[in-house]
MIDREN-156668 format. One record per residue (C-alpha): residue number from 1; residue in three letters; x, y, z. Coordinates in steps of 0.1 Angstrom, whole numbers, m for minus. Layout:
// residues N
+-----+-----+-------+-------+-------+
:   k :   r :     u :     v :     w :
+-----+-----+-------+-------+-------+
: NUM : ALA :     X :     Y :     Z :
...
+-----+-----+-------+-------+-------+
// end
This chain:
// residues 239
+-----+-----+-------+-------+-------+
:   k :   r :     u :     v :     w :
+-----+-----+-------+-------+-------+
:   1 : UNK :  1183 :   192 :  1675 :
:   2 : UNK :  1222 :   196 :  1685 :
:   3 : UNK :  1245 :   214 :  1668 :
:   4 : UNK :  1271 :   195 :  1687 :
:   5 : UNK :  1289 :   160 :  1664 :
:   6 : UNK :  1290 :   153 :  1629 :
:   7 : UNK :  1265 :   156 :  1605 :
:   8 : UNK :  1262 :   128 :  1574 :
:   9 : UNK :  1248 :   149 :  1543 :
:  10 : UNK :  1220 :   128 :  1527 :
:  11 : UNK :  1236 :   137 :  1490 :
:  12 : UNK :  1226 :   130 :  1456 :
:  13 : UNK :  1244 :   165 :  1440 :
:  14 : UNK :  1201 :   172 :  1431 :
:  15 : UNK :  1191 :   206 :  1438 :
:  16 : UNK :  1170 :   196 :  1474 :
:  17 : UNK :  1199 :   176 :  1492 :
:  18 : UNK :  1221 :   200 :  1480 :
:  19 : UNK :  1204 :   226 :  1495 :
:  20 : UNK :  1198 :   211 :  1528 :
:  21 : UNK :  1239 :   205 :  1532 :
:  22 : UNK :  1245 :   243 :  1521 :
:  23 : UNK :  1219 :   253 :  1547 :
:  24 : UNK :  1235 :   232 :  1574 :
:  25 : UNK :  1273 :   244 :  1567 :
:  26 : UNK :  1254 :   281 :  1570 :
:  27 : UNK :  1243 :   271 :  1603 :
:  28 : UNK :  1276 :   255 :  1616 :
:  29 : UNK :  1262 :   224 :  1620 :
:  30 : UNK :  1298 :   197 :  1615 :
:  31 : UNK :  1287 :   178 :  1583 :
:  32 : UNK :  1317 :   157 :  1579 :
:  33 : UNK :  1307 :   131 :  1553 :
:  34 : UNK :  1281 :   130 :  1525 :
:  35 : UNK :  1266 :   100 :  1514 :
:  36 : UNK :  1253 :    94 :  1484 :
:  37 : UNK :  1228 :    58 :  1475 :
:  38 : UNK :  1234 :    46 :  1440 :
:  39 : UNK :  1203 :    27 :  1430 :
:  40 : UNK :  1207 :     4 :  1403 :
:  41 : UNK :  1177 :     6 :  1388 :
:  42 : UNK :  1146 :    26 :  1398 :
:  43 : UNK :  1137 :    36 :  1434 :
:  44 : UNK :  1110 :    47 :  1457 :
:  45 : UNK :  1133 :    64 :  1477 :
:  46 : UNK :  1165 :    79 :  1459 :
:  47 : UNK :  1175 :   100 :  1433 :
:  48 : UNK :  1183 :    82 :  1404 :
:  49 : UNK :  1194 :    93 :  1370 :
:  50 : UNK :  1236 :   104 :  1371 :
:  51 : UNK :  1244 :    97 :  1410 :
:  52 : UNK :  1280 :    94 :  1400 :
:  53 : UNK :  1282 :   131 :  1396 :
:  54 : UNK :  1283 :   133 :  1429 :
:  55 : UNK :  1313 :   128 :  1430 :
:  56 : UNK :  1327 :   154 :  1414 :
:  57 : UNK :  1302 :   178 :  1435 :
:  58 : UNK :  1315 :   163 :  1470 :
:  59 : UNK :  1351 :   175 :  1457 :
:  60 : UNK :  1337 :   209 :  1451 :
:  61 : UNK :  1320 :   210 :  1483 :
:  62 : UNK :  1352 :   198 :  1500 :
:  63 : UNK :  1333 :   165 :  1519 :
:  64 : UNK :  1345 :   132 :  1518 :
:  65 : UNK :  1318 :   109 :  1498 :
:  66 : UNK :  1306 :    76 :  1514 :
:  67 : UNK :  1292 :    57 :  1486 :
:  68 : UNK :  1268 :    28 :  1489 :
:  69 : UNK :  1264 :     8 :  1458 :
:  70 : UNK :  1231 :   m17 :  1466 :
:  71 : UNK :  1217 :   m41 :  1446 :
:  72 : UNK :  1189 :   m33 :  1420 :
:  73 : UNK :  1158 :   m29 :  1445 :
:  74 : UNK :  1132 :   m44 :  1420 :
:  75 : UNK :  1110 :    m9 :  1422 :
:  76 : UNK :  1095 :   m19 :  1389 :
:  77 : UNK :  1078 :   m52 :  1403 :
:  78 : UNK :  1067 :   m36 :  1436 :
:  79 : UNK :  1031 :   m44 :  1448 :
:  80 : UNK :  1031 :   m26 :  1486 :
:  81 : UNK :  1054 :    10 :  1482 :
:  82 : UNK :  1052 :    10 :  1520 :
:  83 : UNK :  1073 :   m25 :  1520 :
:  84 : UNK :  1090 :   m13 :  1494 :
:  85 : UNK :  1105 :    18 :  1510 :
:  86 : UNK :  1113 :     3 :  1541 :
:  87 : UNK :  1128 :   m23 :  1522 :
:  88 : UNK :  1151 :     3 :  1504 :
:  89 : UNK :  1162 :    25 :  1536 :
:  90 : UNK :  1179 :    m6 :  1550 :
:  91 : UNK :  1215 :    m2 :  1528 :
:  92 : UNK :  1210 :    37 :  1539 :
:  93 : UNK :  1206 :    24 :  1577 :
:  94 : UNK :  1238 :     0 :  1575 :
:  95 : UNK :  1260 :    24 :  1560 :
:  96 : UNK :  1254 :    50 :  1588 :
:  97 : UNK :  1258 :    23 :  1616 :
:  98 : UNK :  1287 :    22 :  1604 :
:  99 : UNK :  1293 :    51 :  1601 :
: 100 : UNK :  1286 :    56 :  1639 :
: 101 : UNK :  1316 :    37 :  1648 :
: 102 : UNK :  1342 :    62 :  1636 :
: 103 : UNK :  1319 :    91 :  1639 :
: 104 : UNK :  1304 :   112 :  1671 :
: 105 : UNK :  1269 :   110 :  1646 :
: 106 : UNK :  1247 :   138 :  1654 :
: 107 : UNK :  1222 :   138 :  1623 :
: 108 : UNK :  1215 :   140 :  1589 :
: 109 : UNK :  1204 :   165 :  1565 :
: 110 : UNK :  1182 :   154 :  1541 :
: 111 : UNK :  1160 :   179 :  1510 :
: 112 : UNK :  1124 :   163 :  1513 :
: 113 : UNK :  1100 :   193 :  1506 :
: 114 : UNK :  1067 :   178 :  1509 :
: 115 : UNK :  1072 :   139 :  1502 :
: 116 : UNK :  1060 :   118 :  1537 :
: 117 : UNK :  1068 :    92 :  1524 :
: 118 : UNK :  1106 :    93 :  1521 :
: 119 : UNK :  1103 :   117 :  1553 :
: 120 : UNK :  1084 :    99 :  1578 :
: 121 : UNK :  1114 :    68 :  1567 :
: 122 : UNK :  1139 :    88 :  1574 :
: 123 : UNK :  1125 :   102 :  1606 :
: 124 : UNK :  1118 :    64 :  1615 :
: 125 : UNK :  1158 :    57 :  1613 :
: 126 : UNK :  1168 :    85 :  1629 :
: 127 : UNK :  1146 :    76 :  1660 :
: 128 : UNK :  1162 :    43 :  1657 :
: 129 : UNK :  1199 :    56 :  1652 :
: 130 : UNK :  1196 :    78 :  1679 :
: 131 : UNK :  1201 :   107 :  1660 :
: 132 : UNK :  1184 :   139 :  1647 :
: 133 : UNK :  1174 :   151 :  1609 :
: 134 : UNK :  1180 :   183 :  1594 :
: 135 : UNK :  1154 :   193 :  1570 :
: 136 : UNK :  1150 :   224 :  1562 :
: 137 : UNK :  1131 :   221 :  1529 :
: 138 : UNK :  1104 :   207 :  1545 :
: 139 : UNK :  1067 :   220 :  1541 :
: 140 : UNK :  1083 :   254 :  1526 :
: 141 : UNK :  1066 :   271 :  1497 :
: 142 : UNK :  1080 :   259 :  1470 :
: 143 : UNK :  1085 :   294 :  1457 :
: 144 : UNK :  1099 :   310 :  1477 :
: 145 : UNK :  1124 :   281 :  1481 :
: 146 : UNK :  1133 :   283 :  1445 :
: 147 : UNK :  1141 :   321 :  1449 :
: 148 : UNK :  1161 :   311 :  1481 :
: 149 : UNK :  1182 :   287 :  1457 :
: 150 : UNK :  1185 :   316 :  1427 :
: 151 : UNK :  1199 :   345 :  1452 :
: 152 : UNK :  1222 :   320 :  1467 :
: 153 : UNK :  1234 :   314 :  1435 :
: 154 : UNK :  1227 :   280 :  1431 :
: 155 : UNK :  1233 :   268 :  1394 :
: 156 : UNK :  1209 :   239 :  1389 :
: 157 : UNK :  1208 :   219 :  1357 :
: 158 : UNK :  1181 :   194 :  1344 :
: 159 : UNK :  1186 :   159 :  1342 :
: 160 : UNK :  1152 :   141 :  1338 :
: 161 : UNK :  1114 :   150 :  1328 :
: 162 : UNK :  1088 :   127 :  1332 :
: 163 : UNK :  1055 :   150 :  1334 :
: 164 : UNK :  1032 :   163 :  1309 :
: 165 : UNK :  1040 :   201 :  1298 :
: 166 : UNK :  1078 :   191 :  1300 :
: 167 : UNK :  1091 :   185 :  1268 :
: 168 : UNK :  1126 :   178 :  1254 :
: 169 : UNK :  1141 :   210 :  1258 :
: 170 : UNK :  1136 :   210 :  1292 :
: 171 : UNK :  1168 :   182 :  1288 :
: 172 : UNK :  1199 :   203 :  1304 :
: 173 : UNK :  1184 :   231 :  1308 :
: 174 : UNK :  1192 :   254 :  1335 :
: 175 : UNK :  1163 :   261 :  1360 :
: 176 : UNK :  1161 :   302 :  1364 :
: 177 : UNK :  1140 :   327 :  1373 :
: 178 : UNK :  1122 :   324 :  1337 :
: 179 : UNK :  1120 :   289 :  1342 :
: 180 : UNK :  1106 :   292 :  1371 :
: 181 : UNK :  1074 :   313 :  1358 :
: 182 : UNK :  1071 :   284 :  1333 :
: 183 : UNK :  1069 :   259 :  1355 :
: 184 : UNK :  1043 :   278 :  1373 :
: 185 : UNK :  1024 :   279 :  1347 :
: 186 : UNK :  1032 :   244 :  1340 :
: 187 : UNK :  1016 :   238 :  1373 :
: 188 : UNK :   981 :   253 :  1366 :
: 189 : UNK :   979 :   237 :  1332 :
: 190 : UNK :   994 :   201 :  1338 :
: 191 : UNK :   993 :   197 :  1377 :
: 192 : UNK :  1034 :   200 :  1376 :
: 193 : UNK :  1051 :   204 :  1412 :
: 194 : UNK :  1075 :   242 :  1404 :
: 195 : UNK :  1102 :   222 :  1424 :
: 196 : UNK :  1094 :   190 :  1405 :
: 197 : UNK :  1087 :   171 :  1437 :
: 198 : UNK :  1069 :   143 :  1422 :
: 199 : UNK :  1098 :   132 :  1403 :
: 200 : UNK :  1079 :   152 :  1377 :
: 201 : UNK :  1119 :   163 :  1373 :
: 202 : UNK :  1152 :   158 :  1384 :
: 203 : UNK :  1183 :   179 :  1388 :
: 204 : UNK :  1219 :   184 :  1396 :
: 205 : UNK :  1239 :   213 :  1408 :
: 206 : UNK :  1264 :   226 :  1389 :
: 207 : UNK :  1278 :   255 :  1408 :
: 208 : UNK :  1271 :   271 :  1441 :
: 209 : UNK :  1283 :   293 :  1473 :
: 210 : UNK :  1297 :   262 :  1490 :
: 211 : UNK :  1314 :   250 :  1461 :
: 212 : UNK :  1349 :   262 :  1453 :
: 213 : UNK :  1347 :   247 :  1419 :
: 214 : UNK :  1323 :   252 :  1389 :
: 215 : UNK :  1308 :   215 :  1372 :
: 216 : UNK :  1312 :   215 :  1335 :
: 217 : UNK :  1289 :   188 :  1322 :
: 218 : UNK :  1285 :   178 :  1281 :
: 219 : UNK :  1256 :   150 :  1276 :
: 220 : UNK :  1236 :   133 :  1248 :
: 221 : UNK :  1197 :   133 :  1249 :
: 222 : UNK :  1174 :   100 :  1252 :
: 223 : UNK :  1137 :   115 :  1246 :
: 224 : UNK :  1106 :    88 :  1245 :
: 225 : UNK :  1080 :   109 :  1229 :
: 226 : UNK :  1068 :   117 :  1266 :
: 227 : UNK :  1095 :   112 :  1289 :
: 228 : UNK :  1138 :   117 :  1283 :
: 229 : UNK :  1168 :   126 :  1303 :
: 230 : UNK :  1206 :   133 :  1301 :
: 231 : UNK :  1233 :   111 :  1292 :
: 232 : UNK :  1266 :   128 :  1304 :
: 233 : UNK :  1297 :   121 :  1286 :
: 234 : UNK :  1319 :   138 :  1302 :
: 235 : UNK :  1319 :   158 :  1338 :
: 236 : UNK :  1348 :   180 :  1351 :
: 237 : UNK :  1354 :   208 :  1376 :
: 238 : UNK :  1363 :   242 :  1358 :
: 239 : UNK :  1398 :   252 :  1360 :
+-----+-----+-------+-------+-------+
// end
């Protein structure tokens, strides 16, 4: 890996990518540009629920936001998830070819944990780009990761459940230390990932030590019965 060039933050404001561009502005690598895949329905590959906060985070971070807006990937109807996946990297692809033409493009960073799936795609177009991945979530306990996240003083909120043992109130709520212990417990009972990397939950940052600027979020609640996430109805930076 060189630390020489510009790095292109793989960004969906979620706790993991967010993570991976804090650790790479702690190591000096140059990320110039974060990039951030709005699906427009589900997805194999991305984060879904509330991508247009990232917005707001990339102005707290201080990065310009490359936004790629592709059309609805038909996740829903898919038969072969390898296809599929493939099938979904290529908007990702083209936007960093471009990309290439204004940038010296070193790498990416990108928050996979234990997921081979989206990894071993990624790792596929960076061989083909020419260019190297930073991922420095990947195979780490998941606990110790968390506490990583907590002493930094990452603030991360709750956007989405979809597991059993997650219930409506996890809906906003903030993921802590006490959280944490319920999650592991959580894990024993129900088979739930602590870090949620199943898409068993998703998150958002809200604050952090590479933010200059606090995210105030107010939301409405859509609960199922079994599944539910946030609605947010307004998102601003703290004054």
């Amino acid at each position: 890996m060189t630390d020489e060039g510009a790095y292109v933050g793989l960004f969906s404001g979620g706790k993991d990518s967010s993570w991976a561009v804090y650790r790479a502005l702690e190591r000096g690598l140059s990320v110039e540009r974060l990039l951030t895949v709005h699906p427009a329905g589900d997805s194999y590959m991305y984060h879904v629920p509330e991508t247009h906060l990232a917005t707001l985070a990339a102005e707290s971070i201080g990065l310009p936001l490359v936004e790629v807006e592709p059309d609805d990937f038909g996740a829903g109807e898919a038969t072969d998830s390898g296809a599929q996946g493939d099938n979904e990297l290529e908007p990702l692809e083209a936007a960093l070819t471009d990309l290439a033409t204004d940038l010296p493009l070193a790498g990416v960073t990108a928050g996979a944990v234990e997921s081979a799936f989206q990894t071993s795609r990624i790792e596929a177009m960076c061989d083909r780009l020419g260019i190297d991945l930073f991922a420095p979530l990947w195979q780490r306990d998941p606990r110790a990761l968390a506490e990583e996240m907590f002493d930094a003083g990452f603030e991360i909120r709750v956007l989405q459940v979809a597991a059993a043992g997650l219930d409506e109130s996890w809906l906003g709520r903030t993921i802590d230390r006490d959280a944490l212990t319920e999650l592991e417990q959580l894990n024993e009972e129900y088979g739930v990932h602590v870090l949620g990397e199943g898409g068993e939950f998703e998150t958002f940052v809200t604050d952090g030590p590479h933010m200059d600027r606090r995210i105030e979020l107010a939301y409405d609640t859509e609960w199922d019965g079994t599944r539910g996430r946030i609605r947010v109805t307004d998102a601003r930076l703290a004054e």
